[in-house]
C-alpha positions as CSV (number, residue, x, y, z in Angstrom):
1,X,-14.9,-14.2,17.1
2,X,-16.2,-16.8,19.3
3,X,-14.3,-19.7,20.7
4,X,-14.5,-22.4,22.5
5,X,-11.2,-24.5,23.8
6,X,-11.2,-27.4,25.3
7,X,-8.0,-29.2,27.0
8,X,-7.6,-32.7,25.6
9,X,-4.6,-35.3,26.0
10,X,-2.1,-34.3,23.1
11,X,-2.3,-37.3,20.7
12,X,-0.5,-37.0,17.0
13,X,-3.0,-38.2,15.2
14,X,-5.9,-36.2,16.6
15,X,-3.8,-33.2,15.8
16,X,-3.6,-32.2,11.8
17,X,-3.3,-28.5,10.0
18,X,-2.9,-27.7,6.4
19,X,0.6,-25.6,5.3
20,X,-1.6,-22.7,4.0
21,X,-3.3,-22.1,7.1
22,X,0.3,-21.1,8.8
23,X,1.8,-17.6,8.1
24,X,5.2,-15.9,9.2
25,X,5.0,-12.2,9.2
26,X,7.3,-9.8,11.3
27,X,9.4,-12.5,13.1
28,X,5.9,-13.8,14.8
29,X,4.1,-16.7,14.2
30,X,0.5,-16.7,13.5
31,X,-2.1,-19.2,12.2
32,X,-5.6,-19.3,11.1
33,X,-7.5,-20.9,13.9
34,X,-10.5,-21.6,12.0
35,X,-8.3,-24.6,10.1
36,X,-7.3,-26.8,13.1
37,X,-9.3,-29.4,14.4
38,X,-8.9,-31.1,17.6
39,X,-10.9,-34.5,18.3
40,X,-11.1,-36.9,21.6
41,X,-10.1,-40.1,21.2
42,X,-12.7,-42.3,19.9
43,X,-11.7,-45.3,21.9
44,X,-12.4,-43.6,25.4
45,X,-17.0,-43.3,24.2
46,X,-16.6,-39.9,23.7
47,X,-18.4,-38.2,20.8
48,X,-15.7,-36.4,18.2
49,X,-15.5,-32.7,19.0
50,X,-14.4,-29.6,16.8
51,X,-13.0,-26.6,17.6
52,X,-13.3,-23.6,15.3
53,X,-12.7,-19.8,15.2
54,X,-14.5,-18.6,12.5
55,X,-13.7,-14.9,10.8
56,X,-15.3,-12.3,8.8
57,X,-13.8,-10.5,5.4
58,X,-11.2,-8.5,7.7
59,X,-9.4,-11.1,8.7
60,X,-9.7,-13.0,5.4
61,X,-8.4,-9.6,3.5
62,X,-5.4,-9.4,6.8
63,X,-4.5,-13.2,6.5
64,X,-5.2,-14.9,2.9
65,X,-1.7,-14.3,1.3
66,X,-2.6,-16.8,-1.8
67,X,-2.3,-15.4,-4.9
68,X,-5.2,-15.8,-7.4
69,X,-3.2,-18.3,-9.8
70,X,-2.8,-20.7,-6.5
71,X,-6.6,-19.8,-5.0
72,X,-9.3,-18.8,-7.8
73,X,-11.7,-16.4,-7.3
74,X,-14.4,-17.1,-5.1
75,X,-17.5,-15.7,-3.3
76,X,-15.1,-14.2,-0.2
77,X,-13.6,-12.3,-2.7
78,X,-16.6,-11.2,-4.4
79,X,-17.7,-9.8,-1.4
80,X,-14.8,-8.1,-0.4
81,X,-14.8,-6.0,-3.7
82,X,-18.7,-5.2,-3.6
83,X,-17.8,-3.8,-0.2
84,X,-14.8,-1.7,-1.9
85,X,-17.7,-0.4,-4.1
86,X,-18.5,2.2,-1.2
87,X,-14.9,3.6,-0.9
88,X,-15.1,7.0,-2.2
89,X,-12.9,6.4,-5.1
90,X,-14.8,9.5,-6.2
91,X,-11.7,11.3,-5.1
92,X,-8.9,9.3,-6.5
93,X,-10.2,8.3,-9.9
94,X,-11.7,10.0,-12.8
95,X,-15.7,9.7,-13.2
96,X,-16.3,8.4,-16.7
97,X,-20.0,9.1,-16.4
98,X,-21.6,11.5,-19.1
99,X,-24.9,12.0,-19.9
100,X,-23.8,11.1,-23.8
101,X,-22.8,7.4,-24.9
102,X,-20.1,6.5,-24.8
103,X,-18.7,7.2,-21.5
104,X,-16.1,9.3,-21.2
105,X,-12.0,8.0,-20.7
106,X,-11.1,5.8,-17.7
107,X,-7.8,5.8,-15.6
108,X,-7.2,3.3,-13.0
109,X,-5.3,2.4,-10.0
110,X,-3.9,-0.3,-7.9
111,X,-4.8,-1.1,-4.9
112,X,-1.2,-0.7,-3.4
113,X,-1.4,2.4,-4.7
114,X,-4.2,3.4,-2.1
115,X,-3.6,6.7,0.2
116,X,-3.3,5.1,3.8
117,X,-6.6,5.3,5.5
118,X,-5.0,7.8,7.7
119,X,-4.4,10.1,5.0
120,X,-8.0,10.3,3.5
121,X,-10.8,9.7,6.3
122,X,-13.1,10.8,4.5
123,X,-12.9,7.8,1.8
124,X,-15.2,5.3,3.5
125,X,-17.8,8.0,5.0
126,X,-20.6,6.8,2.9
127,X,-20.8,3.4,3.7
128,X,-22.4,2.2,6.7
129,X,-19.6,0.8,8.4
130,X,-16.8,3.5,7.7
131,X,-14.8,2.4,10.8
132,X,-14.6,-1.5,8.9
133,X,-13.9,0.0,5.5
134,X,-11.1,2.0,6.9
135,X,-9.6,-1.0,8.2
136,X,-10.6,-3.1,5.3
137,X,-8.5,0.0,2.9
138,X,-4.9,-0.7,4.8
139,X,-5.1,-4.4,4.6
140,X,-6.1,-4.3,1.2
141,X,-2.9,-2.1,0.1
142,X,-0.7,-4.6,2.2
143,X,-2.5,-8.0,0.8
144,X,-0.4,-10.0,-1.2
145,X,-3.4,-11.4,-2.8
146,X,-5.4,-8.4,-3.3
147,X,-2.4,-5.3,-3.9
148,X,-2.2,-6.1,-7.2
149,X,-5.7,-6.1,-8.4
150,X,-6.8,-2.4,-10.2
151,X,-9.7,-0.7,-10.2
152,X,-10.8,1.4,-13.2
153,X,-13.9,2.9,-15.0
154,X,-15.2,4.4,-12.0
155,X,-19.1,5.4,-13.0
156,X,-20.8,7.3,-10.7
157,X,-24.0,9.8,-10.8
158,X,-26.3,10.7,-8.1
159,X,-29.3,13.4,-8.9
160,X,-32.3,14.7,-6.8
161,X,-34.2,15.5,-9.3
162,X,-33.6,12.6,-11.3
163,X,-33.9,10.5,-8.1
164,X,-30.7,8.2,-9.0
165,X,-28.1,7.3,-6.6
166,X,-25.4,5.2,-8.8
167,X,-21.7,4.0,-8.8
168,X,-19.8,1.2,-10.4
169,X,-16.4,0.5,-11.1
170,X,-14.4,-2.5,-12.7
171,X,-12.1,-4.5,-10.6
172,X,-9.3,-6.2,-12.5
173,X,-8.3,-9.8,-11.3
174,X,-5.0,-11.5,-12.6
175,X,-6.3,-14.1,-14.5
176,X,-8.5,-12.2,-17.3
177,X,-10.9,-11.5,-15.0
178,X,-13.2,-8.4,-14.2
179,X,-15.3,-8.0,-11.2
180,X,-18.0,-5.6,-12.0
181,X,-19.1,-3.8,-9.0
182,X,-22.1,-1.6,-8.2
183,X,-22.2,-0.1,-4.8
184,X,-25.8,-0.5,-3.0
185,X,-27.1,2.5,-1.2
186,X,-24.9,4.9,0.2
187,X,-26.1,7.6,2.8
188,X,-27.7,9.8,0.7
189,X,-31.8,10.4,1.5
190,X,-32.0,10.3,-2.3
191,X,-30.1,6.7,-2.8
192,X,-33.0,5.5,0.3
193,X,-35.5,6.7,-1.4
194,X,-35.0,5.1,-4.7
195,X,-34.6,1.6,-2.0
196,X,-38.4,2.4,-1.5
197,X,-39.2,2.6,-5.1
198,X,-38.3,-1.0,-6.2
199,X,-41.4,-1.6,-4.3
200,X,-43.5,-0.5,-7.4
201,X,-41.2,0.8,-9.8
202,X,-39.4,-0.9,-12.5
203,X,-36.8,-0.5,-13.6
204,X,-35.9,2.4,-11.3
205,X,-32.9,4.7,-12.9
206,X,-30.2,3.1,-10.9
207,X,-31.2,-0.2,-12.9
208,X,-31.3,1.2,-16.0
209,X,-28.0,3.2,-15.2
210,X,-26.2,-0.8,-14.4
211,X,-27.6,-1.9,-17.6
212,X,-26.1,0.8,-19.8
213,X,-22.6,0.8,-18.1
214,X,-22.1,-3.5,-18.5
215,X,-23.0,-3.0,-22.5
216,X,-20.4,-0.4,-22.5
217,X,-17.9,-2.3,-20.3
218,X,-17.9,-5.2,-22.5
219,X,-17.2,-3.4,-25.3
220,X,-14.5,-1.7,-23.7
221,X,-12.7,-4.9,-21.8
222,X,-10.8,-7.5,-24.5
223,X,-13.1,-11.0,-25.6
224,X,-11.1,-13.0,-23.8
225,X,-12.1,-11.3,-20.2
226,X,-14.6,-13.0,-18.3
227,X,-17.0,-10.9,-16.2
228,X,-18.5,-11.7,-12.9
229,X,-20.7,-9.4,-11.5
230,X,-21.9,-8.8,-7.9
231,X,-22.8,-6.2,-5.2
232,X,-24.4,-5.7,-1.5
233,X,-27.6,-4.5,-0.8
234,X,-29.1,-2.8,-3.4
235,X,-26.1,-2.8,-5.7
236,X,-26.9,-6.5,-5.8
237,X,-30.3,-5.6,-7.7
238,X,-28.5,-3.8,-9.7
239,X,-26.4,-6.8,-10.5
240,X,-29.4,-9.0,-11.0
241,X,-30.9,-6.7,-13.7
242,X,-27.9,-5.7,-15.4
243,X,-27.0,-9.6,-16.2
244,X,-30.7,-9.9,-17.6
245,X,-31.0,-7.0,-19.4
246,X,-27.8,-7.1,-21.2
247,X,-27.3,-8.0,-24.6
248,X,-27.1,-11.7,-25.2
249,X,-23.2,-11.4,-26.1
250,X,-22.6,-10.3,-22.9
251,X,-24.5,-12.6,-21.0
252,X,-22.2,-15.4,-23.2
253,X,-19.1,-13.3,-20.6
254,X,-20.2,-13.7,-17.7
255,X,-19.1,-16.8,-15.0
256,X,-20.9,-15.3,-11.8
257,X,-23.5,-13.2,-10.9
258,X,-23.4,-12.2,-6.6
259,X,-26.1,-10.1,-4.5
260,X,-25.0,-10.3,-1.3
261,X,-28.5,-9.3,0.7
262,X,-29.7,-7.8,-2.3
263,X,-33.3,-7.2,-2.3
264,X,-35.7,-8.6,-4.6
265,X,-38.0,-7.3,-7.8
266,X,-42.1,-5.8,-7.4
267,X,-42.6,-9.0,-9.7
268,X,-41.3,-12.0,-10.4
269,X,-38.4,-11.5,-12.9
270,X,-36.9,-14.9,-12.4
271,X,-39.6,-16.4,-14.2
272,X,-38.8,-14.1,-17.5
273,X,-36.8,-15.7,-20.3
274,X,-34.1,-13.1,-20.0
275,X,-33.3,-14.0,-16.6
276,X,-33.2,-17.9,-17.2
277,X,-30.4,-17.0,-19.5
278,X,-28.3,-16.3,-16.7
279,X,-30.1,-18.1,-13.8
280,X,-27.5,-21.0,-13.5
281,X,-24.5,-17.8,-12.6
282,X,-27.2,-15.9,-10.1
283,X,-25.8,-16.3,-6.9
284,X,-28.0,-14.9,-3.9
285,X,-26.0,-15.2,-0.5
286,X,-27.9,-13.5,2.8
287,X,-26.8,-13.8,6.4
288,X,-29.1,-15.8,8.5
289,X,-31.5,-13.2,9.8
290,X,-31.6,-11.6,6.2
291,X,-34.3,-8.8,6.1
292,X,-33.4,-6.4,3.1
293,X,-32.2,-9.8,1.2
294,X,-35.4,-11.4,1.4
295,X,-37.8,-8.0,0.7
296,X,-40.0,-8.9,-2.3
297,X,-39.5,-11.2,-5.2
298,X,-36.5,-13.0,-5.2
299,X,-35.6,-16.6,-7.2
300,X,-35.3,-20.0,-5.4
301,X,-32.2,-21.4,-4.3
302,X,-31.2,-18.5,-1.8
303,X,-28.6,-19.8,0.7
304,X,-28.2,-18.2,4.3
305,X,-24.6,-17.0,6.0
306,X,-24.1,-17.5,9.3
307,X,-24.1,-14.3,11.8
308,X,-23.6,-13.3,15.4
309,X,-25.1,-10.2,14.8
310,X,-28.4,-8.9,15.9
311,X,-31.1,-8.7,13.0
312,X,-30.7,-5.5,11.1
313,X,-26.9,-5.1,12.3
314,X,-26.3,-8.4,9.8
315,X,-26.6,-6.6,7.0
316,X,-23.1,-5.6,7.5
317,X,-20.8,-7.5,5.8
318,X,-18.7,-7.3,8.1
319,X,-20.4,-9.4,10.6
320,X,-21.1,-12.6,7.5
321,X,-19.3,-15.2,8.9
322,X,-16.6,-17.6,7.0
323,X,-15.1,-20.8,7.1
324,X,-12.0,-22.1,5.7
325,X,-12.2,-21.6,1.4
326,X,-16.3,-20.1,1.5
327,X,-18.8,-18.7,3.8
328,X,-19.9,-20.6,6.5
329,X,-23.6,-21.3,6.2
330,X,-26.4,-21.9,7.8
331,X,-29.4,-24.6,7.3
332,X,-31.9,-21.9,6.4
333,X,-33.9,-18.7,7.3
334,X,-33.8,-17.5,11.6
335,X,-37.4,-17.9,12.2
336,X,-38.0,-14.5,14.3
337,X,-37.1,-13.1,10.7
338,X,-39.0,-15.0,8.1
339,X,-42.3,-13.7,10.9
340,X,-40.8,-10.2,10.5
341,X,-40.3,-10.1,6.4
342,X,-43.9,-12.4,6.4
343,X,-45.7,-8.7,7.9
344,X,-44.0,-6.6,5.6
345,X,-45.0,-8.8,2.7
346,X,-48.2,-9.1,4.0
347,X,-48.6,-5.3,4.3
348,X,-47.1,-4.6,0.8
349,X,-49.7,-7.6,-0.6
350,X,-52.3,-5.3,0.5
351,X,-50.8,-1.6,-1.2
352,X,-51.6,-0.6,-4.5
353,X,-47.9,0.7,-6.1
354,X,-49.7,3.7,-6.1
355,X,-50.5,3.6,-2.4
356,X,-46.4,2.4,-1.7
357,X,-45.5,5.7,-4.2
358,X,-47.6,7.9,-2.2
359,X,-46.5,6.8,1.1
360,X,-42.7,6.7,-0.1
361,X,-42.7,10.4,-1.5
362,X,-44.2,11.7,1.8
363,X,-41.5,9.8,3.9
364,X,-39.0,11.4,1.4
365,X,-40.5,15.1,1.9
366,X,-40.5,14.6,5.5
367,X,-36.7,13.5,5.5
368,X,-35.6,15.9,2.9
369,X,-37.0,18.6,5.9
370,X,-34.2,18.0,8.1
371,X,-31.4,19.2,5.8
372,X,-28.8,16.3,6.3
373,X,-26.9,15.3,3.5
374,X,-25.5,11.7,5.1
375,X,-27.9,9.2,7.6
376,X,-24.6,7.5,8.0
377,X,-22.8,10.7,9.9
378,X,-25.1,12.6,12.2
379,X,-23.3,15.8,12.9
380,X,-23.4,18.5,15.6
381,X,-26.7,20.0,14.5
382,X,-28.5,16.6,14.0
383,X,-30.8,17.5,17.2
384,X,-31.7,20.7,15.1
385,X,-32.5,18.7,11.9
386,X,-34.8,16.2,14.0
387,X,-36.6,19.1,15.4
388,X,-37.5,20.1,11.5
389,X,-38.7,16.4,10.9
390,X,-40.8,16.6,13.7
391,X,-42.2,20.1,12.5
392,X,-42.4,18.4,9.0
393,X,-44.2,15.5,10.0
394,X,-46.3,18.0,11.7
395,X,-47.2,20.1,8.5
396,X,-48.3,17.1,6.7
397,X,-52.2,17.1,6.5
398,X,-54.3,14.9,9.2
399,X,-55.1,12.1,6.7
400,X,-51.2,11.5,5.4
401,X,-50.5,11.7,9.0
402,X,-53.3,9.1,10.0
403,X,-51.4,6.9,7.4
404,X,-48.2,7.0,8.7
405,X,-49.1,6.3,12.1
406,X,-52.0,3.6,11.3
407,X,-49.4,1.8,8.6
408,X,-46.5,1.2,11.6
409,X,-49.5,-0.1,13.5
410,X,-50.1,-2.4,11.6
411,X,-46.9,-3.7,10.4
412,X,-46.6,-4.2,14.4
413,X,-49.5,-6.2,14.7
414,X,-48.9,-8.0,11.7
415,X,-45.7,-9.1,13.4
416,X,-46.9,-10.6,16.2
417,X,-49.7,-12.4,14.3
418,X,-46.9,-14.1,12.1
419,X,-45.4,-15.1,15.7
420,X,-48.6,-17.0,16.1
């Protein structure tokens, strides 16, 4: 958090709060900074000046005690269940997903019903910020807005050899409302690799996997339950194409579609009559310095989040900044990254999908060499596994090689031309 207090003279009508910003909890009193605002007095020539704390989804999750009857749904809370996407609920719930249609019997689960992150570690260690989603798991089970919600029909399949990385699960919101989440890439080399294929691949399996389990999900969930549908990164591609390719009676269902620095399409699929069905629910929220948000085709109307963080390191939720009832945004696109996206596109303009294919299944083999099973948790013998990279990227022949080397060139060069 960043603040920035200033002493003024105390004067009661400079001084207002709001009764929801003030909470009691264990005989101490605490309130939400980010609601108070304290102005000079304009008599004295002074310009007005606001102070603000702003916070992230922690300390929305820790401090928003509102029930969803007082305080709808909105795009916080859509965030903070596409994050709860990458909790390994792998181990708590059953996985419906079968090869057959339909899927196979859910169960479900509350979130107060949650082991204490304490007791299962290991359920955030595929997400890139496992230290946040353990923190994010205890305040969640404590929430007096969130304890109640369930989470059922977990989905999940990931398969070399079909080169899928997939998970979804259905969160249910008082109200007659289901939050459909899809969890983006996890740390699995093959869930990367299929990242790399929405370059020149469509749909990919993981798309065609989000399509299939909404049809089924809306057969399954009453009429009368609305769906909104979101996820981060990659799982808010999968969002995308899963509210365009469903049938039209579930597109009638669903209020709000979210990808939260979701990358785009290899084409232009907001310009297809299936996705102007559901354009006026497509909701495409990015931090400020968005780079995977704003890779490749993406519709107008994209709106930017404010962030503290340095470049790549926003792609965390955790670092999105919010405001009072919403994110807190910014007036557009950091500059530094629209010149770094503008030599990527540029380089991709230039690639035949064959050419992005070939260059993506030799990064894959090359990877695949070291032997790690999770990017996200180097362990003891990751100096041994980079050695076999290196000896990998070794074996490959002198003209793959050449590639490699001359395609970083020039994405570097290409950056500092955009600069220009």
């Amino acid at each position: 958090m960043v603040r920035a207090w200033s002493f003024v003279p105390f004067r009661e009508e400079c001084f207002s709060f709001r009764e929801e910003c003030f909470s009691i909890r264990e005989g101490c009193f605490s309130f939400r900074e980010e609601c108070f605002s304290i102005r000079k007095d304009g008599t004295t020539g002074h310009k007005d000046m606001e102070v603000r704390v702003l916070s992230t989804i922690l300390d929305y999750v820790e401090t928003e005690r509102r029930p969803f009857d007082q305080f709808p749904m909105n795009p916080i809370d859509a965030l903070v269940f596409a994050e709860a996407t990458y909790f390994q609920w792998e181990y708590l719930l059953h996985n419906i997903w079968t090869r057959e249609w339909p899927y196979q019997v859910s169960d479900s689960m509350l979130f107060s019903d949650m082991p204490a992150a304490s007791e299962m570690p290991l359920f955030g260690q595929y997400a890139a910020d496992t230290a946040n989603n353990l923190k994010m798991i205890d305040f969640l089970r404590r929430s007096p807005r969130f304890k109640d919600v369930s989470v059922s029909h977990l989905c999940a399949h990931t398969d070399n050899k079909e080169q899928i990385q997939f998970a979804a699960m259905c969160f249910h919101i008082p109200g007659d409302i289901c939050f459909i989440g899809y969890r983006g890439t996890d740390g699995t080399l093959i869930g990367w690799k299929e990242d790399f294929q929405l370059s020149y691949q469509y749909p990919v399996p993981a798309q065609e996997e989000a399509a299939r389990y909404l049809n089924y999900l809306a057969r399954e969930l009453p009429p009368k339950v609305l769906l909104q549908i979101g996820g981060h990164s990659k799982g808010g591609n999968l969002s995308i194409y899963a509210a365009t390719s469903c049938a039209d009676s579930v597109k009638s269902r669903i209020t709000n579609v979210y990808s939260f620095d979701g990358p785009g399409f290899s084409f232009k699929l907001h310009e297809t009559d299936e996705y102007k069905k559901i354009s006026e629910h497509v909701n495409h929220l990015v931090p400020s310095s968005s780079f995977v948000g704003m890779l490749l085709e993406s519709a107008p109307g994209t709106r930017f989040i404010n962030n503290k963080a340095l470049w790549l390191m926003q792609h965390s939720p955790f670092t999105w900044e919010i405001d009072v009832n919403d994110f807190s945004y910014a007036s557009g696109w950091d500059k530094n990254a629209e010149n770094r996206i503008g030599a990527v596109r540029t380089w991709l303009s230039d690639q035949s999908f064959e050419e992005r294919e070939s260059f993506t299944e030799m990064l894959y083999h090359i990877a695949t060499s070291s032997g790690a099973s999770n990017i996200f948790r180097p362990d003891s013998s990751w100096a041994v596994k980079m050695s076999h990279i290196i000896d990998a990227t070794k074996a490959v022949d002198a003209k793959s090689r050449a590639r490699i080397i001359e395609t970083l060139r020039l994405l570097v060069l290409l950056s500092f031309k955009q600069k220009k």
